[in-house]
NUGU-584919 format. One line per field, with one value per residue (C-alpha): x, y, z; residue number from 1. Coordinates in nm, 3 decimals. Example, Ala and Ser with C-alpha at 12.3 -4.5 7.8 and 13.67 -1.06 7.14 Angstrom:
NUGU-584919
px 1.230  1.367;
py -0.450  -0.106;
pz 0.780  0.714;
resi 1  2;
***
This chain:
NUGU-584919
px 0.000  0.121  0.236  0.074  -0.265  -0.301  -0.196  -0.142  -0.216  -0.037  -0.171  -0.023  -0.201  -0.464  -0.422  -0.790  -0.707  -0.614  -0.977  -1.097  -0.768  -0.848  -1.189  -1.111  -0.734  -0.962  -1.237  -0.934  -0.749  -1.079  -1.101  -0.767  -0.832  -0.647  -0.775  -0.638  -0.593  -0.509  -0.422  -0.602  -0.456  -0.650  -0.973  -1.181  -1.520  -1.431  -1.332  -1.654  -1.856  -1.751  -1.700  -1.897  -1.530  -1.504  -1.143  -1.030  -0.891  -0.591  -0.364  -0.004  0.212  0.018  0.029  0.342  0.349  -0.026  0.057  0.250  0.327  0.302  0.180  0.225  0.010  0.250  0.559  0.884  0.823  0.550  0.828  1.056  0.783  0.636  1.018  1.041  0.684  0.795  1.119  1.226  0.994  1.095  0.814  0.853  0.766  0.562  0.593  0.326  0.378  0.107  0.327  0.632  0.926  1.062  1.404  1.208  0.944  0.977  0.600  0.354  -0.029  -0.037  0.175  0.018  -0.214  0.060  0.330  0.105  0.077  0.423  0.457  0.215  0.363  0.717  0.838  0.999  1.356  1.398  1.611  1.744  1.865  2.052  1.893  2.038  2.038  2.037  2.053  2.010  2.226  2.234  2.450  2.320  1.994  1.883  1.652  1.568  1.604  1.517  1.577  1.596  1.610  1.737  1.952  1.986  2.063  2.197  2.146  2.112  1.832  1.635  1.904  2.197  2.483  2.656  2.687  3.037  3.014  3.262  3.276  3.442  3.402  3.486  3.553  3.845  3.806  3.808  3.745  3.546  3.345  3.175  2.892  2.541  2.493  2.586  2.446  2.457  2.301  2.243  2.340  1.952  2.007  2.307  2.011  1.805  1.964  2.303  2.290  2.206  2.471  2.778  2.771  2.845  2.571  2.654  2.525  2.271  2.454  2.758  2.779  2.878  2.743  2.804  2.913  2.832  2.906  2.646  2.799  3.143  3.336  3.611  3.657  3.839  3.586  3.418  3.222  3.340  3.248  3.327  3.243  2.878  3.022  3.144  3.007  2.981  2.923  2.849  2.806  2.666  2.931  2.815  2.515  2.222  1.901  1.742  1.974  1.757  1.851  1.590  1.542  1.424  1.322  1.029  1.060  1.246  1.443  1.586  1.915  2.075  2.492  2.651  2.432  2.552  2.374  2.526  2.465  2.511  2.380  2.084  2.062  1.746  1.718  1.379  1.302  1.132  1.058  1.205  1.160  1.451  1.532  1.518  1.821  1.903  2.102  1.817  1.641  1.923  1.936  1.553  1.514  1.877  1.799  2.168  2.203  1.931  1.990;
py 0.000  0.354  0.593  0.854  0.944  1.335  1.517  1.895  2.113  2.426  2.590  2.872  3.179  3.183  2.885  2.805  2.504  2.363  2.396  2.059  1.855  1.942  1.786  1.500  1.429  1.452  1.189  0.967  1.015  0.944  0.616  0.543  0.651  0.985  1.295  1.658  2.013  2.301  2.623  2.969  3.016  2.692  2.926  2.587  2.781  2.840  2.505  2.402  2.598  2.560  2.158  2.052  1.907  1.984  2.060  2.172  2.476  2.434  2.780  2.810  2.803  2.503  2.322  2.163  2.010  1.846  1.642  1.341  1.511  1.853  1.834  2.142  2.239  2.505  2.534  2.618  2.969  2.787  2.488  2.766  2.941  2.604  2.533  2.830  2.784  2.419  2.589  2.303  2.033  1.713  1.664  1.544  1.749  1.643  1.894  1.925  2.138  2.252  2.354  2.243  2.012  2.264  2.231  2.102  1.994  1.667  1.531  1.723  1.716  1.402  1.205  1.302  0.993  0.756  0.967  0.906  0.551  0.489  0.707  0.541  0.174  0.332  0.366  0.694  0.846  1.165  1.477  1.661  2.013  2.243  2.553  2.892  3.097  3.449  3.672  4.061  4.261  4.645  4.702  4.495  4.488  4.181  4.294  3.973  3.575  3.371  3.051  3.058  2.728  2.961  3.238  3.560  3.891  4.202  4.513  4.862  5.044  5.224  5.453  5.341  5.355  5.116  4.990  4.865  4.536  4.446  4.037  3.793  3.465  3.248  3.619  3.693  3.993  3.919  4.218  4.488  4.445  4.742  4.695  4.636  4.322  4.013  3.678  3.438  3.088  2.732  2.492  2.456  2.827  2.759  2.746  3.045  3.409  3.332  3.125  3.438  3.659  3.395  3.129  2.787  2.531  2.319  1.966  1.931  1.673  1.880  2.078  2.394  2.782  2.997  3.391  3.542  3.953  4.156  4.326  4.426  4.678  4.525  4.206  4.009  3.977  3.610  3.376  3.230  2.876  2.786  2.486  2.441  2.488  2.855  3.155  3.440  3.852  4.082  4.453  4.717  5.014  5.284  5.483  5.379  5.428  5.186  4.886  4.539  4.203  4.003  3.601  3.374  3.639  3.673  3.869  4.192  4.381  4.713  4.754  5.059  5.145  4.933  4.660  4.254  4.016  3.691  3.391  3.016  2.643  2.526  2.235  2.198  2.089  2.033  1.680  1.672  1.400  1.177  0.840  0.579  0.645  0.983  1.194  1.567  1.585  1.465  1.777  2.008  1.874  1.914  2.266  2.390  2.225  2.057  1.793  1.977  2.093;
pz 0.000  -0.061  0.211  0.020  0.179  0.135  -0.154  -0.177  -0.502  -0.564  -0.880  -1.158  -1.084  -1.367  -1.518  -1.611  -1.757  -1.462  -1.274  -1.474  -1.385  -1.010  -1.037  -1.205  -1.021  -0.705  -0.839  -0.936  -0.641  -0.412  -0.574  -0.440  -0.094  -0.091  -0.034  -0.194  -0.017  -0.183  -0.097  -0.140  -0.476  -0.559  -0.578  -0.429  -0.427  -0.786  -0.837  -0.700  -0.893  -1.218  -1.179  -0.898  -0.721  -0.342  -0.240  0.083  0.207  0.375  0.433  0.248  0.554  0.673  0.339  0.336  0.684  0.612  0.288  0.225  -0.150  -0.288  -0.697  -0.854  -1.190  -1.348  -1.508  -1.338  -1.173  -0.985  -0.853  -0.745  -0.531  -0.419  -0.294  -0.064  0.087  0.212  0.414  0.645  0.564  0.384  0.164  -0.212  -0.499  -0.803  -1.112  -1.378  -1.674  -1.909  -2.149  -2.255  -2.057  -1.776  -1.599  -1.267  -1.358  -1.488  -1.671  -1.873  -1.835  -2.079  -1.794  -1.473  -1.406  -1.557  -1.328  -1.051  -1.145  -1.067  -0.775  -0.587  -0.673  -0.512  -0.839  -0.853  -0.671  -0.507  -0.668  -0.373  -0.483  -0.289  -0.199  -0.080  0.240  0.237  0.527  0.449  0.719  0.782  1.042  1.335  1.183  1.035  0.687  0.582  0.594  0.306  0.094  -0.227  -0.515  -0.809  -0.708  -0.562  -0.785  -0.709  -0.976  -1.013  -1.057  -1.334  -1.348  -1.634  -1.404  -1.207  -0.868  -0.662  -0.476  -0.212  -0.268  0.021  0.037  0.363  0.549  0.297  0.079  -0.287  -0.493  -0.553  -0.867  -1.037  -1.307  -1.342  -1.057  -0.965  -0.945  -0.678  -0.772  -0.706  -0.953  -0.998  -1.096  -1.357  -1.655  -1.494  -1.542  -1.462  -1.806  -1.996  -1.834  -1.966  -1.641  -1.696  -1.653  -1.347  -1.275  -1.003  -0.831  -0.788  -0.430  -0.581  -0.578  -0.879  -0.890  -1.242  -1.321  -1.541  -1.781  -1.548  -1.619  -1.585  -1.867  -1.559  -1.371  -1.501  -1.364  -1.037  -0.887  -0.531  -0.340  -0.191  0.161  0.149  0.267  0.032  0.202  -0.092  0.019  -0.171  -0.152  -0.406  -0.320  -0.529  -0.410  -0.655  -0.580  -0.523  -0.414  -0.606  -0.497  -0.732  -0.963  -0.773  -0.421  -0.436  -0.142  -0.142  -0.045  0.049  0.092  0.336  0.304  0.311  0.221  0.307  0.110  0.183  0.130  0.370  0.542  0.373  -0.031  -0.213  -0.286  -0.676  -0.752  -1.060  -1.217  -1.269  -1.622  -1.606  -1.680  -1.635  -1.932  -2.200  -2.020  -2.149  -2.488  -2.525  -2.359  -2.489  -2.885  -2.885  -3.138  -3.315  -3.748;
resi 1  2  3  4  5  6  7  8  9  10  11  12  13  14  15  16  17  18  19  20  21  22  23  24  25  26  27  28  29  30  31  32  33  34  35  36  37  38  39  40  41  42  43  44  45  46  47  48  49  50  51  52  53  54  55  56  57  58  59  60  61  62  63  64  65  66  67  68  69  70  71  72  73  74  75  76  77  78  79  80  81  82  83  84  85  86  87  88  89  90  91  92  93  94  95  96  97  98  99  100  101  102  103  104  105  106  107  108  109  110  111  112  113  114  115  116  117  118  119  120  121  122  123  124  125  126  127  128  129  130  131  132  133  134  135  136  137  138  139  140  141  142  143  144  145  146  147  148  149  150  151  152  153  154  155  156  157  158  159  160  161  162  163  164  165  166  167  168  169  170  171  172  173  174  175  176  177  178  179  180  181  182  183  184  185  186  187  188  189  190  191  192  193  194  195  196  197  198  199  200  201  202  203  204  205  206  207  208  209  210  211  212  213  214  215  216  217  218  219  220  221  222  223  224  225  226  227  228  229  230  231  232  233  234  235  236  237  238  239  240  241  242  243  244  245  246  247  248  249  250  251  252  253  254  255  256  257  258  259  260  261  262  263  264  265  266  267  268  269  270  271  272  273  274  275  276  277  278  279  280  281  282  283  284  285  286  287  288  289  290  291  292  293;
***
């Protein structure tokens, strides 16, 4: 028998589509004794409504620590946001994607009752990924604490000029960087932005964080890797009033001179889950077209 008895839905804001694969993922999954929560985003009087499915309500902070698996309907923005709202918990991570094959998550629509299939029979592995730590100082004044899956970016403003960032890693200064940011990601986070700006793409399974320059002034200043166990204190040293740390691409902080924020790996990674013969690097060749013409 499976372990699995409660599943938890975390829906794409606005995907319609999605409101007819609740209803009849919850019929299918009552047949098999489980029930499904979902959390406000799940819009469950809409739900209920529209198809007649009851779903219930369970908050966001709660959602995690009431399921034995989290199944999000979304693409890969949705994983990333789904992987902060779990924070310490251990709980596995099923990724859906309406559209095409994402980075994380692993099945499309076609494959979710076949994916589901084989989860329940024990047939799957987990994909721990290392997520990051952030800790915004200002003076003695802790700003923020956060994890993050992707990375964490530090950039300018609106305004076209650039910022300075003082870099050391381990409590040794490094250099002083001027330009338009820097990013600070997870292997996870080696396809995401850091791709774009000229980082290398890093394995999942390799214990590793990633420092790529935008646009720096100075041409010496490449990407940097450094093992996953290091500390990294980047402090904003030019005054620019628009400066933001951004995490995940999706929360935004303000950070003014003098700030650190200090980055590390957590003790905590987000299980997604994976089958057997699944392999990260067909993903690349399908999302990155190698091999293609």
């Amino acid at each position: 028998m499976s372990s699995i008895k409660r599943i938890g839905i975390v829906l794409k804001p606005h995907q319609h589509d999605a409101l007819k694969t609740i209803c009849e993922l919850t019929q299918w999954l009552s047949e098999r004794g489980i029930e499904v929560v979902g959390g406000p985003d799940i819009e469950r009087e809409r739900v209920e409504h529209q198809t007649g499915c009851s779903v219930k309500e369970v908050p966001d902070e709660q959602l995690a620590a009431s399921v034995d698996l989290i199944l999000v309907l979304g693409g890969d923005g949705t994983m990333i946001a789904t992987a902060r709202m779990i924070e310490d918990l251990e709980v596995p991570v099923l990724g859906i994607n309406y559209g095409g094959l994402g980075y994380l998550t692993e099945f499309r629509i076609e494959e979710l009752y076949s994916a589901l299939e084989s989860i329940l029979a024990g047939n799957y592995r987990l994909d721990k990924r290392v997520m990051l730590r952030t800790l915004h100082q200002r003076g003695d004044e802790i700003v923020n604490r956060n994890r993050v899956l992707n990375d964490v970016v530090i950039n300018k403003g609106t305004l076209a000029r650039m910022i300075e960032l003082r870099i050391a890693i381990q409590g040794r200064f490094v250099t002083n960087m001027r330009g338009d940011g820097l990013i600070i990601s997870s292997p996870t986070g080696s396809t995401a932005y850091s791709l774009s700006a000229g980082g290398p793409i890093i394995d999942p399974a390799v214990q590793s964080l990633i420092l790529t320059p935008i646009c720096p002034h100075t041409l010496t200043h490449r990407p940097l890797i450094v093992p996953g166990n290091t500390e990294i204190e980047v402090t904003l040293t030019s005054k620019d009033d628009g400066a933001m740390a951004t995490l995940d691409g999706q929360v935004g902080v303000a950070i003014a001179q003098g700030d650190t924020v200090v980055l590390q790996t957590s003790e905590q990674r987000t299980r997604l889950i994976r089958f057997p013969e699944s392999n990260y690097y067909d993903v690349l060749r399908e999302k990155l077209k190698w091999g293609d013409g």
